[in-house]
C-alpha positions in Angstrom: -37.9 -42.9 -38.7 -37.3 -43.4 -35.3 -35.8 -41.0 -33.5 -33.1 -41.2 -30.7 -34.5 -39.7 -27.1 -32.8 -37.5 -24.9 -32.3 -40.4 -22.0 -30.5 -41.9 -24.5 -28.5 -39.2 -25.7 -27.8 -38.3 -22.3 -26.9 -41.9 -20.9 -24.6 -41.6 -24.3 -22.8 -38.7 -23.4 -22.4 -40.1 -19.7 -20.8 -43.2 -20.8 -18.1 -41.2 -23.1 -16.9 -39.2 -20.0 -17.0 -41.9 -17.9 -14.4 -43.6 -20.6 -12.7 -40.3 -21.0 -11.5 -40.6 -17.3 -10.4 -44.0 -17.5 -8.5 -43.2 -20.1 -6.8 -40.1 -18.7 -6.6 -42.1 -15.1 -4.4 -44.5 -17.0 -2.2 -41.9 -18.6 -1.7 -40.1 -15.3 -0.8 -43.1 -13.3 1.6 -44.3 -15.8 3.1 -41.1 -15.6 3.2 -40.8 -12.1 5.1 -44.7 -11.5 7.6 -43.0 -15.0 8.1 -39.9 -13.1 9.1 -41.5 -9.9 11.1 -44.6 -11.0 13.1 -42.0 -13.0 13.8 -40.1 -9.6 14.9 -43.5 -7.9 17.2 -44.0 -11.0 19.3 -40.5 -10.7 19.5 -41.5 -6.8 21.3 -44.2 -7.6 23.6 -42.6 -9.7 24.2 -40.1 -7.1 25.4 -42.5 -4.0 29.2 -41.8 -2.8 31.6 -41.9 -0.5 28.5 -40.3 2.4 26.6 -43.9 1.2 29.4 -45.8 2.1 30.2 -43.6 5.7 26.6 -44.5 6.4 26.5 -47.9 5.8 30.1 -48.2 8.1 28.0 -46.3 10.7 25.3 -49.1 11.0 27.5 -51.8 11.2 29.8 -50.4 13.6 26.2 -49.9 15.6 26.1 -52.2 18.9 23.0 -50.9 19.7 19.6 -50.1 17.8 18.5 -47.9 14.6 16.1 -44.9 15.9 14.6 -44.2 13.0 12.5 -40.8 13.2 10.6 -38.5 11.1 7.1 -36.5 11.0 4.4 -36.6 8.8 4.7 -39.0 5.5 8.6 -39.1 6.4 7.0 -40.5 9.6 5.4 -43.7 8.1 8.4 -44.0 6.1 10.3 -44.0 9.1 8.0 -47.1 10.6 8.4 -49.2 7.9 12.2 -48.7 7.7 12.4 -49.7 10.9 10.4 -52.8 10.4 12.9 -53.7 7.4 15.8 -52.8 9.6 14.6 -55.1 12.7 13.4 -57.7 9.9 17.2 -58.6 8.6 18.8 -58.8 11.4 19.6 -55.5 13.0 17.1 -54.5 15.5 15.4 -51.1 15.7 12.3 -48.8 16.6 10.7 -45.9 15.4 11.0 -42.9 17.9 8.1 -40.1 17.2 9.8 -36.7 17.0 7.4 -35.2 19.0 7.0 -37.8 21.7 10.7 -37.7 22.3 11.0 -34.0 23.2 8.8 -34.9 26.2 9.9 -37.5 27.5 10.6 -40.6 24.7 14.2 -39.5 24.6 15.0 -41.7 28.0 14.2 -45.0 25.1 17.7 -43.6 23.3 20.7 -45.6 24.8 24.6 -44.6 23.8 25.0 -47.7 21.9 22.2 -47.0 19.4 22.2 -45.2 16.1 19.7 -42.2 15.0 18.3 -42.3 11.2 16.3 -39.5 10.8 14.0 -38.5 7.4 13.4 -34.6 6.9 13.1 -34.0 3.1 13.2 -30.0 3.5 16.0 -30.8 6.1 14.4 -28.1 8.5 11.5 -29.7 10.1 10.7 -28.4 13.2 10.5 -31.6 15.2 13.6 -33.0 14.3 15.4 -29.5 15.5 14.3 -29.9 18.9 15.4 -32.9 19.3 18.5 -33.1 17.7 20.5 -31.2 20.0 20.0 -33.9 22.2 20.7 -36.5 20.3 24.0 -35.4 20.1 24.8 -34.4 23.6 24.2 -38.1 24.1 26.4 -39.1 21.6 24.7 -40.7 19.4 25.8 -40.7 15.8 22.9 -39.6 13.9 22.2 -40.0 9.1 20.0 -38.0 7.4 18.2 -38.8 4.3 16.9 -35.8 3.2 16.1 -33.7 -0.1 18.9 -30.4 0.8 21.7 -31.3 2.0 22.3 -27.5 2.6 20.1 -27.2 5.9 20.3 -27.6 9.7 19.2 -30.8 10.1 22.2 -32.0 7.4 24.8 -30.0 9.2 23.7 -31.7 12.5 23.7 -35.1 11.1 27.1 -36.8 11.2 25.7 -38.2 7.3 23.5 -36.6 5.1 22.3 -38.7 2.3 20.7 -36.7 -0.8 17.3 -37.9 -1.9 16.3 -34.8 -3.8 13.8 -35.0 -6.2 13.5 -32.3 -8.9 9.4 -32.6 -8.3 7.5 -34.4 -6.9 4.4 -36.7 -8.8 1.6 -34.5 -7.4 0.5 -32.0 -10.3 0.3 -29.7 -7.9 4.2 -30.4 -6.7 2.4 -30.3 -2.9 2.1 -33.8 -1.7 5.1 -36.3 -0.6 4.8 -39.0 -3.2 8.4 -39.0 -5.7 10.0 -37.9 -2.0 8.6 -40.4 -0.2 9.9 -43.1 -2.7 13.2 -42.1 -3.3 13.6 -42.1 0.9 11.5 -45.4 0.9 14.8 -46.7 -1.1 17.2 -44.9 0.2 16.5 -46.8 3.7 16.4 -50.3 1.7 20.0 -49.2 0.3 20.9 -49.0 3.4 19.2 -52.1 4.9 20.6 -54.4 2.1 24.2 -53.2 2.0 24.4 -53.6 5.7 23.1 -57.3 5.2 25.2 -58.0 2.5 28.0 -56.4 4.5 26.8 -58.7 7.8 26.7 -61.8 5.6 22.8 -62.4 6.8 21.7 -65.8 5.5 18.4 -66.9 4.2 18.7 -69.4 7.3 18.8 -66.3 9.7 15.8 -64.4 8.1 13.9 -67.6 8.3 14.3 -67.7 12.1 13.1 -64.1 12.5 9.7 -64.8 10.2 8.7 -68.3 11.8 5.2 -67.3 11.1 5.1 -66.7 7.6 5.3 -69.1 4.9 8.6 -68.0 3.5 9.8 -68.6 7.0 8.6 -72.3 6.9 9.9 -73.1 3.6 13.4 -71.5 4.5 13.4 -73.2 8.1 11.0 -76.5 7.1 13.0 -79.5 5.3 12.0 -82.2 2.6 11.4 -84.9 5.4 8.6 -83.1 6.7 6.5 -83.3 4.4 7.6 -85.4 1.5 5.6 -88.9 0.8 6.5 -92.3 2.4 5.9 -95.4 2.3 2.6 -96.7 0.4 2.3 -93.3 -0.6 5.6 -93.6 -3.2 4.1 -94.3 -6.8 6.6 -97.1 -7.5 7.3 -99.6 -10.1 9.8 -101.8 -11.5 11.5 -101.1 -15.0 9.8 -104.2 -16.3 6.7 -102.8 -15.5 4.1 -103.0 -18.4 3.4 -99.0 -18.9 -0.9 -100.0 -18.2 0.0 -101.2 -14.9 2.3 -98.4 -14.3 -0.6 -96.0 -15.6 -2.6 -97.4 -12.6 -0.2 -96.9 -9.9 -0.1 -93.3 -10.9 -3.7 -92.9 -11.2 -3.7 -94.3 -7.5 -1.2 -92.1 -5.9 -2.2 -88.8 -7.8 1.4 -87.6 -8.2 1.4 -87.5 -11.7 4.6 -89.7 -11.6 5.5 -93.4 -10.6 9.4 -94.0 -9.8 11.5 -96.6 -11.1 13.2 -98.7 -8.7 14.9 -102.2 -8.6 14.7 -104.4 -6.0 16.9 -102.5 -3.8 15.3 -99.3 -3.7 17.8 -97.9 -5.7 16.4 -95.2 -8.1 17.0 -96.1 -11.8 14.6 -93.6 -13.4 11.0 -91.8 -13.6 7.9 -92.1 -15.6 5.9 -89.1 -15.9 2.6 -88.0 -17.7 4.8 -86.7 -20.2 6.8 -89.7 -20.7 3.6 -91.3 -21.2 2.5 -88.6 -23.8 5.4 -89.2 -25.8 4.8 -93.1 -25.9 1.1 -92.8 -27.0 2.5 -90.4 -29.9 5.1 -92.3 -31.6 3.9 -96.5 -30.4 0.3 -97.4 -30.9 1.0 -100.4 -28.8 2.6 -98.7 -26.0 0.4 -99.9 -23.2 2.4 -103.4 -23.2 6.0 -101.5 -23.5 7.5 -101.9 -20.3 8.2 -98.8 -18.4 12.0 -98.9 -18.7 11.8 -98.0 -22.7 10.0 -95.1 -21.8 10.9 -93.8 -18.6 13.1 -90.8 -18.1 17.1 -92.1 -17.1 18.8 -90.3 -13.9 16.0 -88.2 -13.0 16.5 -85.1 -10.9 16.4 -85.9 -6.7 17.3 -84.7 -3.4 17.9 -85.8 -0.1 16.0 -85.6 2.9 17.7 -83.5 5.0 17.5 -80.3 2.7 15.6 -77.1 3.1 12.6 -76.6 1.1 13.6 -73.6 -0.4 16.8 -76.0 -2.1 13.7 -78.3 -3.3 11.7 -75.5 -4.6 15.0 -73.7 -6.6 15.6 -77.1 -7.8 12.3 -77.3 -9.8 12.1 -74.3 -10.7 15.5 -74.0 -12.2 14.6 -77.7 -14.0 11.1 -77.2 -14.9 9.7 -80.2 -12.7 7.1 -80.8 -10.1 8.0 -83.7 -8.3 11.4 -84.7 -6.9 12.5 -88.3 -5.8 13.8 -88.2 -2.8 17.3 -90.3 -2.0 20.4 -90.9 0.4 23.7 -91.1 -0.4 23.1 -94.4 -2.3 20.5 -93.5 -4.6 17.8 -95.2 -2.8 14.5 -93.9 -2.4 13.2 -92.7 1.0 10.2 -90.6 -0.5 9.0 -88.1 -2.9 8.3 -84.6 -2.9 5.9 -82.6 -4.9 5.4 -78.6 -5.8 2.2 -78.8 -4.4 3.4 -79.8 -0.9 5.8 -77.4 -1.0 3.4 -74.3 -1.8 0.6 -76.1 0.8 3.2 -76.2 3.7 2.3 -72.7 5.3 -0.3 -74.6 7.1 0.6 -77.7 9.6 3.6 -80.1 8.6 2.8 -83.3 7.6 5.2 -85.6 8.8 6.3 -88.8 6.9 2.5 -89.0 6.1 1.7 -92.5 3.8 
């Protein structure tokens, strides 16, 4: 009998642990994301009438959002300010430090302070806030006690208080750090709401991205015309219509009369279906199988409208029509998700 050898005894034993810690890695990190989207939940069920101040604050604001903090409450501070400037209300992120020598001079009577101290006492932030509100500035805290200096300076306090935080040592920011993270996007989001910002307006502060195209691009850019239409008539013989969508790769050929007026669609799927229940259904013309009033849109409408559309209805390619039903073009899912790189204009 063969006997086992101590490598492989040894490489045995290795790969148990290393499944061990896989194991409890998963069970910790689930019980880190439970322990913190639990925190989030009981700071939503605390927000009052302070929320409400805050938010009136903001939009009262003819000036900028200074958001400040040190440390983690720091980054958090950056990326709030980022959200903040993002939808519409502009804003910077002053270091704490930097502005008690010197930075201060960036602060301007019109602007806003919105500071993050979770122990409400750091250091930092009390050297500078006796400034702040010589100046005049009207200043929200988010913070963990709302029973400390920095919250009795602050013309709000809001209470992100955690009971611990995720660390198993209860040391670093983490259960904190989210529940301030929100707090800010509260803020941000009822002040938009509030402002009425439209999807329109956020498009034409993100130009760049590709959310910003599809919100500010519109169907005519980059629909097909011309040539580049799969089009036949409804007395079409479905094998030649099979051809014309084979050649224009759209998965689709639309069904128009002589007047360009859209009568229907015939799909893949359309086809499918004929092939299941006729066995002669490559000389049925294309207007007993077609689909009847097919989804469209018109020309002129954003992207984002086109891509809600077929979402919402389950499709890939819209017709595109005026007023009078008549074709102009067609769109497909593809173009739209392809269209963060150069428009393609009326391309055929």
């Amino acid at each position: 009998m063969e006997t086992v050898s101590h490598r492989e005894k040894a490489g045995s034993v290795a790969r148990d642990k290393v499944e061990d810690t896989i194991r409890k890695a998963i069970e910790h990190g689930r019980a880190a994301i439970l322990q913190e989207s639990a925190a989030v939940a009981k700071l939503a069920e605390r927000l009052d009438k302070s929320f409400e101040t805050a938010v009136q604050l903001i939009l009262s604001c003819t000036g900028r959002a200074v958001f400040t903090g040190i440390g983690k409450s720091g980054h958090v501070a950056r990326k709030l300010a980022s959200t903040f400037t993002s939808t519409g209300a502009p804003a910077f992120f002053l270091h704490p430090a930097e502005g008690a020598h010197g930075d201060l001079g960036a602060l301007q009577d019109t602007d806003i302070v919105i500071a993050i101290s979770n122990s409400g006492s750091t250091s930092e932030l009390e050297t500078i806030f006796p400034t702040i509100k010589r100046l005049g500035l009207q200043s929200i805290l988010l913070t963990g006690k709302l029973d400390s200096p920095l919250a009795n300076l602050a013309d709000v306090a809001l209470d992100c208080s955690v009971e611990a935080e995720a660390c198993p040592h209860n040391l670093a920011p983490t259960t904190s750090s989210t529940c301030a993270m929100v707090m800010g996007h509260a803020l941000a989001i009822a002040a938009l709401k509030a402002r009425n910002f439209s999807s329109e307006e956020f498009a034409r502060l993100h130009p760049g991205g590709s959310l910003g195209r599809r919100l500010l691009m519109r169907v005519r850019d980059i629909m097909h015309t011309g040539s580049a239409i799969p089009q036949v008539s409804p007395d079409c013989k479905v094998r030649d219509a099979i051809f014309e969508i084979t050649g224009k790769r759209l998965g689709c050929a639309l069904v128009c009369d002589s007047e360009q007026t859209l009568l229907g669609i015939f799909t893949d799927g359309d086809l499918r279906r004929l092939t299941l229940s006729n066995e002669d259904f490559l000389n049925f013309n294309v207007k007993d199988g077609m689909t009847v009033s097919p989804k469209s849109i018109s020309a002129d409408a954003l992207l984002d409208e086109a891509l809600s559309l077929m979402e919402k209805s389950s499709i890939t390619v819209l017709p595109v029509t005026d007023s009078k039903n008549q074709v102009g073009g067609i769109l497909h899912l593809h173009d739209i998700l392809s269209s963060s790189g150069s428009t393609r204009l009326g391309k055929a």
